[in-house]
N, C-alpha and C positions, 0 to 999 in steps of 0.2 A: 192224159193231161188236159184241164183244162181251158178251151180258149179264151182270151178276152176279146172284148167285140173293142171298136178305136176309139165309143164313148167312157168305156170304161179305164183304157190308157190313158187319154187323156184328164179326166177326173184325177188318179194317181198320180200323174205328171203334178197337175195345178197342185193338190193338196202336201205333195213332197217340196215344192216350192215355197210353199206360203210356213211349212214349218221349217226350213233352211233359214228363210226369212225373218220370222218367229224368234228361232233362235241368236239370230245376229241383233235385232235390236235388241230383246232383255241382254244382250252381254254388255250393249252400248249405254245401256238406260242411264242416266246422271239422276237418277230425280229423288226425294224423300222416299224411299222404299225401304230402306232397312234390309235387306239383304242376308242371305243365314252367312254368306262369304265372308274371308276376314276383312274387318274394318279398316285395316289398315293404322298406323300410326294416330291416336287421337290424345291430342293434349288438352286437360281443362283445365282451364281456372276459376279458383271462385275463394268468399272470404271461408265459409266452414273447414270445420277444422283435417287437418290432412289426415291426421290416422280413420279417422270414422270414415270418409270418403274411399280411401286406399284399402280399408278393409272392403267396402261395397262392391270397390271393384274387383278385388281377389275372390269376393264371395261370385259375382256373374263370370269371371273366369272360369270355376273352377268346373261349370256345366256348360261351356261353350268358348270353346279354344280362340275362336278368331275375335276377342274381345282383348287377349294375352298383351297387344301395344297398346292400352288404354294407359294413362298416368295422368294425375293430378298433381296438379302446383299450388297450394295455401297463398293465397296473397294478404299484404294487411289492407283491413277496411279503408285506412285512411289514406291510401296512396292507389288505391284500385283502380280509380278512373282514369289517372295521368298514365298506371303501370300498363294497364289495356291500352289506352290511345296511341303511346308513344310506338308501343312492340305494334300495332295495327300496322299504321304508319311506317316501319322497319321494315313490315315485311316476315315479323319473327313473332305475331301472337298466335294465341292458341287456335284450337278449332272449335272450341265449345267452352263458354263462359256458366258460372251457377251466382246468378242475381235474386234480389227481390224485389218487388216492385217499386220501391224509394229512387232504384238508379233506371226505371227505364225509362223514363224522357229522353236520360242523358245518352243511356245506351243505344236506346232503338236505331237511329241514323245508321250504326256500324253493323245494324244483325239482320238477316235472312228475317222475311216472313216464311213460315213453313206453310204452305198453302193445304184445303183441307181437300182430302178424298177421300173415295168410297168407304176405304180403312179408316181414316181419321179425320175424321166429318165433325164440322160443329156440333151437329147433335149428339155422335160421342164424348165430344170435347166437354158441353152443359151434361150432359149424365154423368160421365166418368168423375169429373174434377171437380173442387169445392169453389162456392162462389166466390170468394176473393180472386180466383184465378181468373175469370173470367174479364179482368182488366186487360190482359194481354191478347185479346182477341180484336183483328184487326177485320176491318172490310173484303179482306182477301183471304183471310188466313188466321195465324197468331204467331206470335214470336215467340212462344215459350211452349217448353215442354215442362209441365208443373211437376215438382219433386216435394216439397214438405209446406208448409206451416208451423210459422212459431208465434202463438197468439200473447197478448198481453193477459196475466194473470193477476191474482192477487195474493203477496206471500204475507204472514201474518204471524206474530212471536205468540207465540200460545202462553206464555208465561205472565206478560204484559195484560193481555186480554183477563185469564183466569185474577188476577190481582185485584181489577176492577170490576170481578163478579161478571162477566161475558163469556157465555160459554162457544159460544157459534162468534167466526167472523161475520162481517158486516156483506148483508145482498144489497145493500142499494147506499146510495151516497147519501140519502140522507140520514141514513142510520151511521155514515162514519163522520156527518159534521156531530152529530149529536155524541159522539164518543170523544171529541176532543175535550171539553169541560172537562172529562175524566180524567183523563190519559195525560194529556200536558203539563210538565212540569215547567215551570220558569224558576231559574235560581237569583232572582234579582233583574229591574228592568222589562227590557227585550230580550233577555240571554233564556234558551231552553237548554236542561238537561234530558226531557224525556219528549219523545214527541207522538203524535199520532200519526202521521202520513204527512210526505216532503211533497208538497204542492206549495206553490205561491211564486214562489223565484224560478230559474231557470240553469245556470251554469252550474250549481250541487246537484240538481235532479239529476239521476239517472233516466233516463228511457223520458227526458223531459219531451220532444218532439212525438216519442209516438203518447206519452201518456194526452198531450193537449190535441191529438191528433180525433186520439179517439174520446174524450170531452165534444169535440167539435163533431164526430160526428153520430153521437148520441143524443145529443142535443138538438139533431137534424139537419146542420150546414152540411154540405157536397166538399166544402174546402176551397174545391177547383170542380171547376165543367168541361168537357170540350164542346167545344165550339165554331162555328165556321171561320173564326179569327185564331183556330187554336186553342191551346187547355190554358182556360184564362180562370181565376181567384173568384171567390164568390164571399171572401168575407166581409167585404165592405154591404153587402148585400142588406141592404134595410128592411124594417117590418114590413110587409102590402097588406093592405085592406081584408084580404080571405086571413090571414092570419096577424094582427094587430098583438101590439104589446111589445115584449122583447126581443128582440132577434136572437137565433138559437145560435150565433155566432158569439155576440156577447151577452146571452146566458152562457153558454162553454168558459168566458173569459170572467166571467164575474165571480162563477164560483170556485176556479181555479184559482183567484188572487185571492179570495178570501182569507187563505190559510196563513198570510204572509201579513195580513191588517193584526197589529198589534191590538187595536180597538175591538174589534169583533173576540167572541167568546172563542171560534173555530181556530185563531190563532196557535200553529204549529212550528212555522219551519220559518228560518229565514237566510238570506245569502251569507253567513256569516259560519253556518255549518259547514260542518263535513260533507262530504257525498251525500246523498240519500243511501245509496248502497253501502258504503261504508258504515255510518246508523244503523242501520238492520244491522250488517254482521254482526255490529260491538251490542246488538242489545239494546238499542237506544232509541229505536222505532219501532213503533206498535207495526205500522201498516207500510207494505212494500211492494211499488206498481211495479212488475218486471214480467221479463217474457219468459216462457215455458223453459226454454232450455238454459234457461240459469240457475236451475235448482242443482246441479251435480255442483254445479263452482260454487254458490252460496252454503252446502253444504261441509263442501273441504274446505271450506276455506275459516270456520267455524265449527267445529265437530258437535261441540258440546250448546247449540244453538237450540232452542226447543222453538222450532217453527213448522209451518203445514204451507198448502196450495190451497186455496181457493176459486171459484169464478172470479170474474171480474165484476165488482157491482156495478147495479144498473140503474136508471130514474127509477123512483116509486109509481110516477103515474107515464114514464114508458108503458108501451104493450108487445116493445120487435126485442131482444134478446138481442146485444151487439157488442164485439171488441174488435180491438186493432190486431191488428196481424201483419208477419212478416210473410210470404207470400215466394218463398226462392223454387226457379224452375233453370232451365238450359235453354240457353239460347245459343245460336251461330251465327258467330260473324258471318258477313258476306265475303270475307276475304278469306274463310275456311278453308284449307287446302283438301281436307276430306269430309266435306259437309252431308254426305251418303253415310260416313261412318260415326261421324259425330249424331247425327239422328239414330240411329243404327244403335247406338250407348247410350243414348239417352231413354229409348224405348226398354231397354235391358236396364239401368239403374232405378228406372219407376217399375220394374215389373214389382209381380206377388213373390219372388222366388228374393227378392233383392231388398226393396224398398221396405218392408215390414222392422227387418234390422238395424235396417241404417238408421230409419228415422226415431228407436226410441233410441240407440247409441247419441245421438244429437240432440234427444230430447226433446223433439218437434213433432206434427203430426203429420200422417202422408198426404200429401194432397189428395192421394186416390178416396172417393168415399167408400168405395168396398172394403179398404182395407182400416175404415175406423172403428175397429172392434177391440175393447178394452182388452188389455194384457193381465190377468191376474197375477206374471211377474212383477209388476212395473204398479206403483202407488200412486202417479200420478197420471199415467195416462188415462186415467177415467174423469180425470178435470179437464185435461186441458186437449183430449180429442172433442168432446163437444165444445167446446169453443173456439176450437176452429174451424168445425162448421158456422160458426156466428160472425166469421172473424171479417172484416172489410179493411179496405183500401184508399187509398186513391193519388192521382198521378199528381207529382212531387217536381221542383228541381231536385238539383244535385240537393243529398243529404243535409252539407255543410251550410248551403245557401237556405235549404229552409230553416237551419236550426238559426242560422241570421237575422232574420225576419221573425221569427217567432218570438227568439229572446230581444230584441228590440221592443214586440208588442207587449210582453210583460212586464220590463222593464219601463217602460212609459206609463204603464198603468199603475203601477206598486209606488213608483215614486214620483206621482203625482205629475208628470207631465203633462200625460192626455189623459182624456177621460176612457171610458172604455170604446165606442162609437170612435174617436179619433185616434184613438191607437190601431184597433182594425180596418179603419180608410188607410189608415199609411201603410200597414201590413198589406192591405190588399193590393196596393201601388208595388210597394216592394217585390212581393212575391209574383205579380204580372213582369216585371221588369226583370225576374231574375230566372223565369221560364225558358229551357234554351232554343 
């Protein structure tokens, strides 16, 4: 047998200690690690819909057991922020929330930053995920673990279009003012039977905030900056001298109201209709700003409807490719009970094994860029994945409060109160005052 000399015992000594050691802190560890152990209990909430989510998760169950307590709870949009606050505050919310970027002002104060490491580094973070997501990236960290995009599209009645000899929908806006002459019917008056596209007003619009959203920032306005005073308004923001002439603020607002001047040829829509979305269904709109995953409900809900997907159009003398986008990822409260496990789900419902399903079942795109590779099941995901690569952002109050300010500033405009300059001074007041 062998002898050992006492440098060599000792050596064995230390190194049986350091992995005693070893092993007791990874059992101890609390941190963002994701762990293959079970997650233990994790509730989310979010607005998407609950079968499509509850199928994702059955689907990451059915290859890794210790995800089996994950469950989702559906909440409605319009009561989210009070239903999250109040259950925070209880004692009784969830452990992982599913947002888009509209509610994270409001949200952020209540969620973890997940700080980045070696595994989930910024520079993973700008390769892996699409630019819109990159809002959620903090000085320390980010709050969000990115799950889909639902960019703003352009749906379009193909029967409407063929009638007035247009075989192709419209790539740039100014080839959709130039379609109104066509397309608009007026049955007497101000009254339309037919229209071209629901711009001008506000409370009929569908998707009115993100459609003027992304006007604004095509046009070049930011909307909003952060700032060392906080994420303060930029629409009040005037011409400077390097670029003179109109402000890309109200150019956005100029040709947005356009639609709704009786006087002008482009004359379409005015508050006195229907929905914009209801129009489409019934046939009675050429052109229909909406987001990617409203094509399954626009279609049942109308079978017999001859319409298609488009891009979103863009300026003619644009050169960047841009639309609005919803932007939803997972965040955790800080008051998470199992905020290990809820990262832990959250890196499992964005994987390849998961995420690919989920996101055409909701009809949105993954936020992952690996995984934007057209589906030859699926007709529209070759629209509307690339333009969610295009798709932008930017930080918002609460939904409700920006749709306040917004339809204020149209409604000042259209019916001659302010001009457009002082409709967007008092927009920009507002929307500073309404920042939480």
């Amino acid at each position: 047998m062998m002898h050992m000399r006492p440098f060599q015992i000792i050596l064995i000594t230390v190194f049986a200690v350091l992995a005693i050691v070893g092993l007791i802190v990874f059992s101890m560890f609390k941190g963002f690690g994701g762990g293959a152990g079970d997650v233990g209990p994790v509730v989310i909430w979010g607005t998407l819909p609950e079968t499509a989510v509850t199928d994702a998760i059955t689907n990451l169950t059915r290859g890794q057991k210790q995800f089996s307590s994950v469950t989702y709870v559906e909440k409605p949009a319009g009561t989210f922020d009070n239903d999250l606050a109040n259950a925070l505050a209880a004692g009784t919310g969830p452990d992982m929330v599913i947002v888009n970027q509209e509610q994270l002002l409001t949200e952020a104060p209540k969620m973890r930053v997940i700080p980045f490491t070696s595994s989930f580094s910024q520079r993973n973070f700008l390769d892996s995920y699409l630019a819109i997501d990159q809002i959620y990236i903090t000085t320390s960290g980010t709050y969000a673990v990115p799950l889909v995009v639902d960019p703003l599209v352009l749906y379009y009645n193909r029967a409407i279009l063929s009638s007035v000899g247009v075989a192709t929908p419209p790539a740039t806006w100014e080839a959709v003012t130039g379609l109104a002459p066509l397309i608009t019917k007026q049955s007497g008056g101000q009254s339309v039977s037919r229209s071209t596209i629901a711009f001008g007003s506000y409370g009929n619009v569908t998707n009115a905030r993100a459609i003027l959203s992304l006007l604004f920032l095509q046009a070049g306005s930011s909307i909003t900056q952060d700032t060392s005073f906080g994420v303060r308004s930029t629409l009040g923001t005037p011409p400077t001298s390097a670029n003179p002439g109109v402000a890309p603020a109200e150019a956005a607002v100029n040709f947005y109201t356009q639609f709704a001047n009786p006087a002008k040829t482009t004359y379409s829509w005015n508050p006195s209709l229907v929905s914009s979305r209801q129009a489409f269904i019934s046939g009675d709109l050429a052109l229909y700003v909406g987001f990617a995953s409203e094509e399954a409900s626009l279609r049942a809900a109308n079978p017999n409807l001859d319409f298609d997907m488009a891009p979103i159009p863009q300026s003619g003398v644009g050169s960047t490719r841009k639309t609005y986008g919803l932007a939803y990822a997972f965040l955790i409260p800080k008051v998470s009970a199992h905020p290990d496990g809820a990262f832990a789900t959250a890196l499992g419902l964005t994987g390849a094994g998961v995420l690919p399903s989920f996101s055409l079942s909701v009809g949105m795109a993954p936020a992952e860029r690996s995984l934007l590779t057209s589906n030859p099941n699926d007709a529209y995901a070759s629209i509307y994945y690339p333009e969610a690569l295009n798709a932008t952002g930017w930080l918002s109050p609460a939904p409700a409060a920006t749709d306040a300010v917004f339809s204020a500033m149209i409604t000042n405009v259209t019916t001659g109160r302010f001009d457009t300059p002082q409709a967007l001074t008092a927009a920009d007041q507002s929307l500073n005052a309404a920042m939480p």
